[in-house]
Structure formats: C-alpha cells, structure tokens
PDB file as gemmi writes it, atoms N, CA and C in Angstrom:
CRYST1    1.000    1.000    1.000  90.00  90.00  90.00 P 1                      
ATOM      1  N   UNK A   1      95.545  93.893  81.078  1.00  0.00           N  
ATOM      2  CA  UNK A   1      96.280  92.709  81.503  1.00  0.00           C  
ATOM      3  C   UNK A   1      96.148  91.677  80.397  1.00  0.00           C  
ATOM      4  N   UNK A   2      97.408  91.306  79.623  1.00  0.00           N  
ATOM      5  CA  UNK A   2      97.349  89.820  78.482  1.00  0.00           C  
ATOM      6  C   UNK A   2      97.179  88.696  79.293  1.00  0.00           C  
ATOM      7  N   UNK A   3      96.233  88.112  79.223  1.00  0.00           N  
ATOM      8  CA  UNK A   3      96.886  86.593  80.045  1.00  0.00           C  
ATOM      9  C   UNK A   3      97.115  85.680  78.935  1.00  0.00           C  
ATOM     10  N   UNK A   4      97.288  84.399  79.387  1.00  0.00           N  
ATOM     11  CA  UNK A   4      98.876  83.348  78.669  1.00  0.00           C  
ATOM     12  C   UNK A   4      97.447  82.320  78.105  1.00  0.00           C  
ATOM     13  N   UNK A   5      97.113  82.437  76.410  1.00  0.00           N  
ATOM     14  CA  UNK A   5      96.056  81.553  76.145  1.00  0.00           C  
ATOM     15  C   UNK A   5      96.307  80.708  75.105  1.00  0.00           C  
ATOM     16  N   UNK A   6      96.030  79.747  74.704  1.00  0.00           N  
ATOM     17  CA  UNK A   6      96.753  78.446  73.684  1.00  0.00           C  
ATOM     18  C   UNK A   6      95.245  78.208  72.829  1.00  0.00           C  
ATOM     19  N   UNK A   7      95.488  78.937  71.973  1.00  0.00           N  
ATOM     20  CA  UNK A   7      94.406  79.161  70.842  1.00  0.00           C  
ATOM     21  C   UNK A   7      94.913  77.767  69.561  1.00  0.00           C  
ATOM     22  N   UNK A   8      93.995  76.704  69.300  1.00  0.00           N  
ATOM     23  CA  UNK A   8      94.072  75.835  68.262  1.00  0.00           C  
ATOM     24  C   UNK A   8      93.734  76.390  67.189  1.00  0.00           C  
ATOM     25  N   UNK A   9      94.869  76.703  65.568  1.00  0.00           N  
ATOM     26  CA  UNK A   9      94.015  77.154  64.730  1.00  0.00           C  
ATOM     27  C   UNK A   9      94.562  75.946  63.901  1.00  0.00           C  
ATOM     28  N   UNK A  10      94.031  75.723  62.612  1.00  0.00           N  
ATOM     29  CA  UNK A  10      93.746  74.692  61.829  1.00  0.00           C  
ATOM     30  C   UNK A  10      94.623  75.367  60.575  1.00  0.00           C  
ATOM     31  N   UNK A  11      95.828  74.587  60.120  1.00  0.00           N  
ATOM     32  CA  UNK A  11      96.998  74.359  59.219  1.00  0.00           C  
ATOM     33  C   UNK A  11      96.462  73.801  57.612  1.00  0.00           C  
ATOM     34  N   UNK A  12      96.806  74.231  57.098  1.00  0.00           N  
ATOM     35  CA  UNK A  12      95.930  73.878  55.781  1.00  0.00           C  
ATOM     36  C   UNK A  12      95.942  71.987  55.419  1.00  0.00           C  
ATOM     37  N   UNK A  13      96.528  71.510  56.246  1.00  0.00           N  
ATOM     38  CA  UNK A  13      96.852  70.176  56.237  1.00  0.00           C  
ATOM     39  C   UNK A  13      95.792  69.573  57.141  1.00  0.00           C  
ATOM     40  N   UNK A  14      95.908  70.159  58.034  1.00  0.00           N  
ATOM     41  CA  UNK A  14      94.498  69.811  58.577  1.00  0.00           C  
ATOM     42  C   UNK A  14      95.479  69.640  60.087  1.00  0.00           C  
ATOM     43  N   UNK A  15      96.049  69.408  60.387  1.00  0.00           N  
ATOM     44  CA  UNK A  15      96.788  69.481  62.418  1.00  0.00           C  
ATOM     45  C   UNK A  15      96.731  70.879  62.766  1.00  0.00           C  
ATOM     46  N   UNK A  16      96.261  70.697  63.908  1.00  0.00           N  
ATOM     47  CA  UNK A  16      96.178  72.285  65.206  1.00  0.00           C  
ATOM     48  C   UNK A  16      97.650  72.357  65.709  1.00  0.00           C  
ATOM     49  N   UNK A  17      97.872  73.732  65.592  1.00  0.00           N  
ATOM     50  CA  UNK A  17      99.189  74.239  66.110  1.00  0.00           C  
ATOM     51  C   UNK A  17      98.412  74.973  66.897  1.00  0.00           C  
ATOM     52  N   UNK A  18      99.278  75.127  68.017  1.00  0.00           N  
ATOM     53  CA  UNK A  18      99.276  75.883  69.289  1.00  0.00           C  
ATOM     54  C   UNK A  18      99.569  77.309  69.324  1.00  0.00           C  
ATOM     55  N   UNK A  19      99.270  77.987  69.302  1.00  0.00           N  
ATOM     56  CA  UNK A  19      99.715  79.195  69.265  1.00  0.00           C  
ATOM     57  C   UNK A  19      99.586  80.316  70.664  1.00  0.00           C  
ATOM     58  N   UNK A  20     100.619  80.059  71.034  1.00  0.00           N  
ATOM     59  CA  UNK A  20     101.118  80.979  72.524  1.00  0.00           C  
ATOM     60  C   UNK A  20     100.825  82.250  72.787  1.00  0.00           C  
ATOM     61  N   UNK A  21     100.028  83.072  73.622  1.00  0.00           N  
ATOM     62  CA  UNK A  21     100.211  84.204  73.106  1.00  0.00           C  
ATOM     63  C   UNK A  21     101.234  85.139  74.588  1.00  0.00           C  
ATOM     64  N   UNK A  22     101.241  85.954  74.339  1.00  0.00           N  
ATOM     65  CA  UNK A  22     102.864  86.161  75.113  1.00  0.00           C  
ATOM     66  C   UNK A  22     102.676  85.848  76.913  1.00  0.00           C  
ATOM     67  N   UNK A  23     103.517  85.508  77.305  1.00  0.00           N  
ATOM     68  CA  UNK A  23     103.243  85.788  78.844  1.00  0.00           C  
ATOM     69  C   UNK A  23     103.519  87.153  79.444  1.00  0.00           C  
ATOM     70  N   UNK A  24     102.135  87.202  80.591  1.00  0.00           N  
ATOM     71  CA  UNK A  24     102.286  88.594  81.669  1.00  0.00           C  
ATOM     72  C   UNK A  24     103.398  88.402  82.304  1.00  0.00           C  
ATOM     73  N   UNK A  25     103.956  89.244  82.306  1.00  0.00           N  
ATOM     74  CA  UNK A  25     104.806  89.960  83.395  1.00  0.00           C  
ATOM     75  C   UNK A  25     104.075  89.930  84.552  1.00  0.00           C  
ATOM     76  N   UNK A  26     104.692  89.418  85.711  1.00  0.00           N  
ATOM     77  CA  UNK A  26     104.268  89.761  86.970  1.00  0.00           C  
ATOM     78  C   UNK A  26     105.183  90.850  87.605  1.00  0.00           C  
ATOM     79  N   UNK A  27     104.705  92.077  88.355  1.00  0.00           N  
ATOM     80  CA  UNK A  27     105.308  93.008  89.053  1.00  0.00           C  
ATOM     81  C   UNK A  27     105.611  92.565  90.391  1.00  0.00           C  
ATOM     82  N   UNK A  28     107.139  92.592  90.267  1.00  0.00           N  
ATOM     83  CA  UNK A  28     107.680  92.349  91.754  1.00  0.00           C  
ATOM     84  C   UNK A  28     106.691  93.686  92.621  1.00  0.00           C  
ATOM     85  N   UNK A  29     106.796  92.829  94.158  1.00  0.00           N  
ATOM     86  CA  UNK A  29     105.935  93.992  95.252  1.00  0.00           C  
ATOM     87  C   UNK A  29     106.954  94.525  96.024  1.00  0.00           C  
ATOM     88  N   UNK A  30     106.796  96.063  95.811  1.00  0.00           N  
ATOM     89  CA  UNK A  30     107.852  96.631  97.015  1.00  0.00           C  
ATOM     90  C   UNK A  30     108.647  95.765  97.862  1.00  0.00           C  
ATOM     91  N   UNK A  31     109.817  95.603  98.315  1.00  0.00           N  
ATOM     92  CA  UNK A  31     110.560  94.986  99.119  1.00  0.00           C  
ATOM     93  C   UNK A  31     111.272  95.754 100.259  1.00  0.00           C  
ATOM     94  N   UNK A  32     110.876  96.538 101.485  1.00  0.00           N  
ATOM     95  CA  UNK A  32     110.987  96.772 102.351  1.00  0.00           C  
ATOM     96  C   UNK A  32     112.667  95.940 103.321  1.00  0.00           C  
ATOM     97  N   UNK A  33     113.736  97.429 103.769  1.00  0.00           N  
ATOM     98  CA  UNK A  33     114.602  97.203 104.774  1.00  0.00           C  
ATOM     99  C   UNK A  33     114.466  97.356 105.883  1.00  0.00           C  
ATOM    100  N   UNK A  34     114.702  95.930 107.005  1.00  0.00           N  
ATOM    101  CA  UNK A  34     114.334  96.592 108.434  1.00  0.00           C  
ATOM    102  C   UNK A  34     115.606  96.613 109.016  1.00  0.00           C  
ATOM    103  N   UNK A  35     116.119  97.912 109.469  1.00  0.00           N  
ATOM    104  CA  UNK A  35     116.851  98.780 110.207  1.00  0.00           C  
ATOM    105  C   UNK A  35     117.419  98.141 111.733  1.00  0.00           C  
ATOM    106  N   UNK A  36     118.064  98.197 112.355  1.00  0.00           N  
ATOM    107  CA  UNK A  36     118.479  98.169 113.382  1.00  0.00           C  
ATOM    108  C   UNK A  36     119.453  99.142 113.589  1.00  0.00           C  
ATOM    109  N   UNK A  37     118.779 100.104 114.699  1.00  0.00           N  
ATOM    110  CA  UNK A  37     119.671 101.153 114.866  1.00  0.00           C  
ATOM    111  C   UNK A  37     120.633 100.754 116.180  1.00  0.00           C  
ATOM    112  N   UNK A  38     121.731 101.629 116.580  1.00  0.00           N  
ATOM    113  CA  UNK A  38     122.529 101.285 117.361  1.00  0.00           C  
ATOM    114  C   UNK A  38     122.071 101.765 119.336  1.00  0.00           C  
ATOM    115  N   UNK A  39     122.137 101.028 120.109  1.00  0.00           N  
ATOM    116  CA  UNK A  39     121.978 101.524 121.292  1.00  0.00           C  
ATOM    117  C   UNK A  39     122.437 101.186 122.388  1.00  0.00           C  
ATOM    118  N   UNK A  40     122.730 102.217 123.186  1.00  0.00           N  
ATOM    119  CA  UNK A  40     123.744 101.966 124.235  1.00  0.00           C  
ATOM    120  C   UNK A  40     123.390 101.298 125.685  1.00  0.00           C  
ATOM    121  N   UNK A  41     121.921 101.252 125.308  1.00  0.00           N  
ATOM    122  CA  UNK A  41     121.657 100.059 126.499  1.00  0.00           C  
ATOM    123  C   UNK A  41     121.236  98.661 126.154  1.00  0.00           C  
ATOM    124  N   UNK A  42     121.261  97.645 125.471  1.00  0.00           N  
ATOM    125  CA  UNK A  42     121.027  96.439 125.508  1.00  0.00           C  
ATOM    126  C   UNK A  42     122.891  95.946 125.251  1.00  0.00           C  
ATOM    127  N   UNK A  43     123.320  94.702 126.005  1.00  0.00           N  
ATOM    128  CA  UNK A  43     124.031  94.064 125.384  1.00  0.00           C  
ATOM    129  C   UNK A  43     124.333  93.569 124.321  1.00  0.00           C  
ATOM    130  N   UNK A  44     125.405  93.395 124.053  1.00  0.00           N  
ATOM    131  CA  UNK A  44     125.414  92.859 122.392  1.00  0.00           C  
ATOM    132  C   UNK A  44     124.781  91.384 122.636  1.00  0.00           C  
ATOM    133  N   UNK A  45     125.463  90.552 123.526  1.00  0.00           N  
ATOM    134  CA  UNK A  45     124.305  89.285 123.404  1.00  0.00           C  
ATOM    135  C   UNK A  45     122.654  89.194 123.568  1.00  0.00           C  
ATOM    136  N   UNK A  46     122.213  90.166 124.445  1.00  0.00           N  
ATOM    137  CA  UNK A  46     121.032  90.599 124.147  1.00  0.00           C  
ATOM    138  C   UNK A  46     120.744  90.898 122.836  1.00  0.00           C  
ATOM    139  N   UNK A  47     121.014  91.771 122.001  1.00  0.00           N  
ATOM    140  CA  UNK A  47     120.619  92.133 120.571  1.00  0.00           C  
ATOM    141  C   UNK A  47     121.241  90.908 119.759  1.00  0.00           C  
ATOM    142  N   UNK A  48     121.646  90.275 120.178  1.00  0.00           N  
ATOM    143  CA  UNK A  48     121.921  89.277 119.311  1.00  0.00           C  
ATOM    144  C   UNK A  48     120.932  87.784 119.372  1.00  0.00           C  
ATOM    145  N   UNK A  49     120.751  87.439 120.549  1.00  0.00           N  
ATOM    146  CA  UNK A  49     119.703  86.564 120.855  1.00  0.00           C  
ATOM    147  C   UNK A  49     118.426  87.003 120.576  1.00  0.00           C  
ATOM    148  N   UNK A  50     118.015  88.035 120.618  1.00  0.00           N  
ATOM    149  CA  UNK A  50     116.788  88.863 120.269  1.00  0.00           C  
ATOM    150  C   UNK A  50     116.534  89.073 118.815  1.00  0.00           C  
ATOM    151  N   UNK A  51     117.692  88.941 117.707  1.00  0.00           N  
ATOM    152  CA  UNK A  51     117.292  88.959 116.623  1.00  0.00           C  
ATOM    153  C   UNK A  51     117.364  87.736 115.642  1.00  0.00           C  
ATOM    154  N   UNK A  52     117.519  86.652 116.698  1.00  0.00           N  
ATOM    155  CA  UNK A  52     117.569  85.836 116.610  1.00  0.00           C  
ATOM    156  C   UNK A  52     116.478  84.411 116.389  1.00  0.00           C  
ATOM    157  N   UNK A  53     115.645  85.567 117.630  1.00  0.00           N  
ATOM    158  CA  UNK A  53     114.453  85.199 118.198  1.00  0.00           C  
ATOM    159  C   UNK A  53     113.430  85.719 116.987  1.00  0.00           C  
ATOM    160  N   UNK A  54     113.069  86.887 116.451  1.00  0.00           N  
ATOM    161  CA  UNK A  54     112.529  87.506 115.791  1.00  0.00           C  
ATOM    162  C   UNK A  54     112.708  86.979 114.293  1.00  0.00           C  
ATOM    163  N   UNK A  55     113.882  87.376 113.862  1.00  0.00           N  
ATOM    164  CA  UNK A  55     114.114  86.902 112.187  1.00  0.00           C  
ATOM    165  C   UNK A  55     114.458  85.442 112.274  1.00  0.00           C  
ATOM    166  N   UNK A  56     113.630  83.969 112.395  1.00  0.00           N  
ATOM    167  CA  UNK A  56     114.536  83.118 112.611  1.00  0.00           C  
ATOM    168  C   UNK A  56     115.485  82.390 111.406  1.00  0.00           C  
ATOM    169  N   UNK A  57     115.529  83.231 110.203  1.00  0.00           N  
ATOM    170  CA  UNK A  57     116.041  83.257 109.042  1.00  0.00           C  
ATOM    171  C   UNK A  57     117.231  83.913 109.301  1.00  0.00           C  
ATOM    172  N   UNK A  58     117.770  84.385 110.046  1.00  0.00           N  
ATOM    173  CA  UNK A  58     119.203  84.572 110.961  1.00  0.00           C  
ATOM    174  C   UNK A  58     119.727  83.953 111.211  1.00  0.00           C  
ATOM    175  N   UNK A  59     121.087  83.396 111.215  1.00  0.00           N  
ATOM    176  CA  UNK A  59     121.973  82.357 111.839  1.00  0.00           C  
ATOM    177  C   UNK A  59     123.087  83.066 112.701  1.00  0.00           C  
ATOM    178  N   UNK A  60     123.128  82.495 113.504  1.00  0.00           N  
ATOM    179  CA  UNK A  60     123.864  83.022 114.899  1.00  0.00           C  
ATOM    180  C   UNK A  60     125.227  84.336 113.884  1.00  0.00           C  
ATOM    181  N   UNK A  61     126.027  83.584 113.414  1.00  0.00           N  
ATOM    182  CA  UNK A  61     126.707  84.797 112.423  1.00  0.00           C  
ATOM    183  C   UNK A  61     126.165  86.010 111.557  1.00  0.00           C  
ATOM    184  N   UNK A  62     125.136  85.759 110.818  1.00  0.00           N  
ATOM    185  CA  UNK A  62     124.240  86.690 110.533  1.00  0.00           C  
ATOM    186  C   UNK A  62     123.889  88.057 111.501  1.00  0.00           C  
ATOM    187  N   UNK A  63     123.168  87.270 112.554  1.00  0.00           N  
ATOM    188  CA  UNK A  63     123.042  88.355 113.371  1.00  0.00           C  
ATOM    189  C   UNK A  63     124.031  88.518 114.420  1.00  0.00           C  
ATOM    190  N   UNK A  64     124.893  88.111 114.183  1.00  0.00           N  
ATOM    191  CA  UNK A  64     126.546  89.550 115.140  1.00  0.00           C  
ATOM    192  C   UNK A  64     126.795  89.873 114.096  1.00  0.00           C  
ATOM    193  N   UNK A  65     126.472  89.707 112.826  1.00  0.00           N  
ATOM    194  CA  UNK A  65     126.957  90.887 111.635  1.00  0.00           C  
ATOM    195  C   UNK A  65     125.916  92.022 111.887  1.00  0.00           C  
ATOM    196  N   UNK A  66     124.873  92.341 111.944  1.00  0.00           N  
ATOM    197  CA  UNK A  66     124.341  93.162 111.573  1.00  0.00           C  
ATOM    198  C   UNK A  66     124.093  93.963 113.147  1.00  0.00           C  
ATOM    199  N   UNK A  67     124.127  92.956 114.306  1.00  0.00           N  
ATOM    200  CA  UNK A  67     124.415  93.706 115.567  1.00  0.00           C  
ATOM    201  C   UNK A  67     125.857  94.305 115.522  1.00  0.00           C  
ATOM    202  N   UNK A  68     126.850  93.887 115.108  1.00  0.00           N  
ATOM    203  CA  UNK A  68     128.117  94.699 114.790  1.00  0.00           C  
ATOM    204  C   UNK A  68     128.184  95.867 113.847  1.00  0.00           C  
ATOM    205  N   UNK A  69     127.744  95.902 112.910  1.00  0.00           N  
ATOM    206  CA  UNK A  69     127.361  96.690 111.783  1.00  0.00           C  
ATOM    207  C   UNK A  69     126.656  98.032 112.918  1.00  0.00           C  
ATOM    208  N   UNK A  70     125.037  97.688 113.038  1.00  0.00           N  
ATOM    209  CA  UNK A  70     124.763  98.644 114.004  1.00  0.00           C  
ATOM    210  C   UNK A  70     125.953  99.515 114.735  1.00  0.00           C  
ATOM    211  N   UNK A  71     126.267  98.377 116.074  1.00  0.00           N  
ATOM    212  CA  UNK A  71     127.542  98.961 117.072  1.00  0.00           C  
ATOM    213  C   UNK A  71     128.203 100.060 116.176  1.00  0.00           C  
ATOM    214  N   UNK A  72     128.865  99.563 114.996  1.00  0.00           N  
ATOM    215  CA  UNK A  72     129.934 100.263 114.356  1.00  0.00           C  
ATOM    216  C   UNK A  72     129.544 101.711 113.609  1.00  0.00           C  
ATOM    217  N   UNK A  73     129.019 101.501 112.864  1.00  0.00           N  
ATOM    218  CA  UNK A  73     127.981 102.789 111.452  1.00  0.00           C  
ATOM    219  C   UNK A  73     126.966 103.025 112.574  1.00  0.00           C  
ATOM    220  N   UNK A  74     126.379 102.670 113.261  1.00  0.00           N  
ATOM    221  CA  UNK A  74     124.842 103.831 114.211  1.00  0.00           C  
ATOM    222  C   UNK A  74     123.469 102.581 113.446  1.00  0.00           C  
ATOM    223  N   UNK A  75     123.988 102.021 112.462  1.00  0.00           N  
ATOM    224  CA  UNK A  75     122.725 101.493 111.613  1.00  0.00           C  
ATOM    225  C   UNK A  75     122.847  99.875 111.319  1.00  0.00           C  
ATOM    226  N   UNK A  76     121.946  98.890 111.250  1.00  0.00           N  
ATOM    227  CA  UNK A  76     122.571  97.440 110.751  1.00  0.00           C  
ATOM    228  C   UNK A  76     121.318  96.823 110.174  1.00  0.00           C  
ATOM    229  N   UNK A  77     121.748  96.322 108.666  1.00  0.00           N  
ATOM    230  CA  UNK A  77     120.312  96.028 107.603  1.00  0.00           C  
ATOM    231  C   UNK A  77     120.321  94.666 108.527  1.00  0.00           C  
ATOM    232  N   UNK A  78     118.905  94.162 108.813  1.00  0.00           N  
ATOM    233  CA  UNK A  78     118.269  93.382 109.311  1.00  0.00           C  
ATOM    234  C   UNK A  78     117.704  92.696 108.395  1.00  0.00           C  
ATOM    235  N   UNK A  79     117.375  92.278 107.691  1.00  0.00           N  
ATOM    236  CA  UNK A  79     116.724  91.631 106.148  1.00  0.00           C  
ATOM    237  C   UNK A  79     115.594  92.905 105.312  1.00  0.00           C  
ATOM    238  N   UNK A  80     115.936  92.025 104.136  1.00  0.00           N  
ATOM    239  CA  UNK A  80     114.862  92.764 103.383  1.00  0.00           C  
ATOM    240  C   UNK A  80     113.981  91.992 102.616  1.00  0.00           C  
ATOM    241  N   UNK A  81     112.291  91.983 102.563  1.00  0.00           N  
ATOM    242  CA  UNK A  81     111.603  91.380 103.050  1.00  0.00           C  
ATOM    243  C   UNK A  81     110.069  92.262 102.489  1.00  0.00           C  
ATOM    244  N   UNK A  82     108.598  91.443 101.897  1.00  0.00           N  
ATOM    245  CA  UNK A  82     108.224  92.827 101.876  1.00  0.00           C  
ATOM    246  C   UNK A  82     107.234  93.300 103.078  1.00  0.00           C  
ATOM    247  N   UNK A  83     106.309  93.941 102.762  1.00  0.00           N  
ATOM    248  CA  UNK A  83     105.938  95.265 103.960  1.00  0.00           C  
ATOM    249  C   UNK A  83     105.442  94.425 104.987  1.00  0.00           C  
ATOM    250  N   UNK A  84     104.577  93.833 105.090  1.00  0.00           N  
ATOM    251  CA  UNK A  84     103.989  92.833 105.767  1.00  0.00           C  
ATOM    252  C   UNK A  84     105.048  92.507 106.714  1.00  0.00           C  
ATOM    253  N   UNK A  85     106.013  91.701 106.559  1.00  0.00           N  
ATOM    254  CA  UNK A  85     107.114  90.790 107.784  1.00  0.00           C  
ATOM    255  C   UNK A  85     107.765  91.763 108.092  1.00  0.00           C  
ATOM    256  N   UNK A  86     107.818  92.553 107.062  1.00  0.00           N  
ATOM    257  CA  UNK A  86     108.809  93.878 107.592  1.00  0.00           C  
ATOM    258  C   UNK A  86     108.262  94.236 108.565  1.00  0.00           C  
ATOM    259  N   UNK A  87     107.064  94.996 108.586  1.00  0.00           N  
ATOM    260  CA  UNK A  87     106.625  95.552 109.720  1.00  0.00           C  
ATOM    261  C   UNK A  87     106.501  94.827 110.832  1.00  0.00           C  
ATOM    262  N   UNK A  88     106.058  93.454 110.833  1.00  0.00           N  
ATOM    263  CA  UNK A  88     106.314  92.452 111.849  1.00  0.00           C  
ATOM    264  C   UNK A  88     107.710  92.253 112.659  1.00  0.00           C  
ATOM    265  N   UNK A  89     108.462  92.416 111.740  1.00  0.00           N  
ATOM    266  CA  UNK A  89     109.584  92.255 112.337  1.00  0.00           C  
ATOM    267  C   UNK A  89     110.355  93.647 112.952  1.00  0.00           C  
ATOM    268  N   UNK A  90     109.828  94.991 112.539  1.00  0.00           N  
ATOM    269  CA  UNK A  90     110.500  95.917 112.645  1.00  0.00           C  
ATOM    270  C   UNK A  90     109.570  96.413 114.129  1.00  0.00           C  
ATOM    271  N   UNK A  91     108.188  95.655 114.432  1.00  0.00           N  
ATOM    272  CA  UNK A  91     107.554  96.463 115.782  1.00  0.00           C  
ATOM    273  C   UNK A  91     107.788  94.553 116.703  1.00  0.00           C  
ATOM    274  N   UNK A  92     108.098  93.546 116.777  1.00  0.00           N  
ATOM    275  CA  UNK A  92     109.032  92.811 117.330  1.00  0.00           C  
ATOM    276  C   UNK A  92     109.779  93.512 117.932  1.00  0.00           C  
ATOM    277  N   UNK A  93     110.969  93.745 117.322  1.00  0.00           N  
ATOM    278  CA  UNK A  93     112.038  93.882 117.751  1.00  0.00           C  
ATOM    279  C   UNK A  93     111.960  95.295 118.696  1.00  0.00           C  
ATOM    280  N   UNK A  94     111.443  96.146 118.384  1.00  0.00           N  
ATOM    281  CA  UNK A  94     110.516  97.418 119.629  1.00  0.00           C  
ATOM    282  C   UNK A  94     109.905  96.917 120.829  1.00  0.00           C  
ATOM    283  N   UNK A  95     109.424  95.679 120.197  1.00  0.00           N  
ATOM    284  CA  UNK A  95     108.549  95.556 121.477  1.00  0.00           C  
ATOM    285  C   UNK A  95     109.625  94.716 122.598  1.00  0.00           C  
ATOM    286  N   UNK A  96     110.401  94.043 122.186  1.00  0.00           N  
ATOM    287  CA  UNK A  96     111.685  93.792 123.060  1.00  0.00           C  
ATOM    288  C   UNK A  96     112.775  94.529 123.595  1.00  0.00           C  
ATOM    289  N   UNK A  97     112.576  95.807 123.111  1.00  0.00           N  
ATOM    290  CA  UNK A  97     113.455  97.503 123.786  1.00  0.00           C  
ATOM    291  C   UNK A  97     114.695  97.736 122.394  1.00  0.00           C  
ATOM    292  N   UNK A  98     114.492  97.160 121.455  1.00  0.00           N  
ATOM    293  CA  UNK A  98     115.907  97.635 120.431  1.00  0.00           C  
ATOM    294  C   UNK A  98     115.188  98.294 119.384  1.00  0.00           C  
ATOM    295  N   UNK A  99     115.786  99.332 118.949  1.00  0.00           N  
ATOM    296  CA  UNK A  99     115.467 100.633 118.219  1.00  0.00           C  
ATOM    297  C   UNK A  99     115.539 100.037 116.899  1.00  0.00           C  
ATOM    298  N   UNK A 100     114.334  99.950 115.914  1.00  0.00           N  
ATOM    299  CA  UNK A 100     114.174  99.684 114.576  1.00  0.00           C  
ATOM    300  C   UNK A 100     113.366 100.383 113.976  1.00  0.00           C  
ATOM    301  N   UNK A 101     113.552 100.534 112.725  1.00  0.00           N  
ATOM    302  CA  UNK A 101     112.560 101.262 112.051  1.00  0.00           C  
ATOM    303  C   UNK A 101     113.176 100.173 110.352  1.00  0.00           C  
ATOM    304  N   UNK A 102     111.548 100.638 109.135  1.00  0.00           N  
ATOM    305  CA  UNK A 102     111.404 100.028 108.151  1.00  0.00           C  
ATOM    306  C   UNK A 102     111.756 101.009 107.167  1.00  0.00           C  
ATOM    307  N   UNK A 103     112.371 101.041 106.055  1.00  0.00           N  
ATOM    308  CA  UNK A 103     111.784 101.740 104.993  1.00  0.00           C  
ATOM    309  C   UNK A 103     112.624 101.435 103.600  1.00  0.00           C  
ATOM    310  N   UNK A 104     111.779 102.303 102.340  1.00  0.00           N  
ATOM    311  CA  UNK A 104     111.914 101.022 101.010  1.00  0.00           C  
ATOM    312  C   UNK A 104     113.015 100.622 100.530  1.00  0.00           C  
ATOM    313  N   UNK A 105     113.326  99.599  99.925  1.00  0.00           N  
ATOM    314  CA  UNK A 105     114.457  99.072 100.019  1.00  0.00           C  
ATOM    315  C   UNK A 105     115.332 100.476  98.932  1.00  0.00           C  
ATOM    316  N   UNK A 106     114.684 100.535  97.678  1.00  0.00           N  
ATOM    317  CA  UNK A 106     114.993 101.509  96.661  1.00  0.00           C  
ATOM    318  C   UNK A 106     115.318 102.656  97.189  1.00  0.00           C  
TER     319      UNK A 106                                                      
END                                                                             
C-alpha cells in the first residue's frame, strides 16, 4: 500500500519544495442488486407502499417502476447498494411477504 506523503527536500537555493508522492487508489467495495421478484398475491399498492417503507430512497414513482417492471419481466431492480443494506433491505422486504433476493451487481 503507497500512502500520499509530502517529503521537504532542500533546492540548491536553499527553499523546500514539496514533493507529492502519488496517491492510493481506493478500491470501490462490491455493490450488490436487490431483486424484486414478481407475485401473484400482494397488491400492487401493497408492493408499492412496502417498498416504500423499506428503501426510503424511493419516491412514490420509483417504486411503481420497479413494482411494474417486476409485474411485467417476473423481476424489478430495487437499488443497488453494497452488501450490508442490501441484505437489509433484501430480508425487509421477506419479512413483509414479497419475494426478494440479492446478488452482485457485475
């Protein structure tokens, strides 16, 4: 690991220049999709108030997109997010009766 250090060296004139040495790269962390699958027993306003409730980074349009999406394709991306909220949000929404599952965004 380089870390980012500002070394004073001395110029034949006699002033300190700074000298940078490169910056680390930080590695993005996995970023996790949570799923909403489609099902034939909750209402759509149910799944819609419910993911509402859960992701509150949803806005009422947001989520009838992705409760429609579901309805339509069997499947509807719910945010992506990493593993941690994901999973929070993907056993939520189970624990209120709507079928979700997580997995990597890649």
């Amino acid at each position: 690991m380089v870390m980012a250090v500002e070394t004073p060296s001395r110029t034949p004139g006699g002033a300190a220049v700074l000298e940078k040495a490169p910056e680390r790269v930080r590695k993005q962390s996995p970023r996790y999709k949570v799923l909403l699958h489609n099902d034939p027993v909750n209402s759509m306003e149910y799944v819609v108030s419910t993911l509402r409730q859960v992701v509150p980074q949803l806005s009422e349009q947001d989520a009838m997109a992705v409760m429609l999406e579901a309805h339509n394709t069997g499947v509807g991306l719910v945010i992506v997010c990493d593993l941690e909220p994901a999973e929070f949000y993907c056993e939520t929404l189970k624990g209120k009766g709507l079928t979700s599952t997580i997995e990597p965004e890649n």
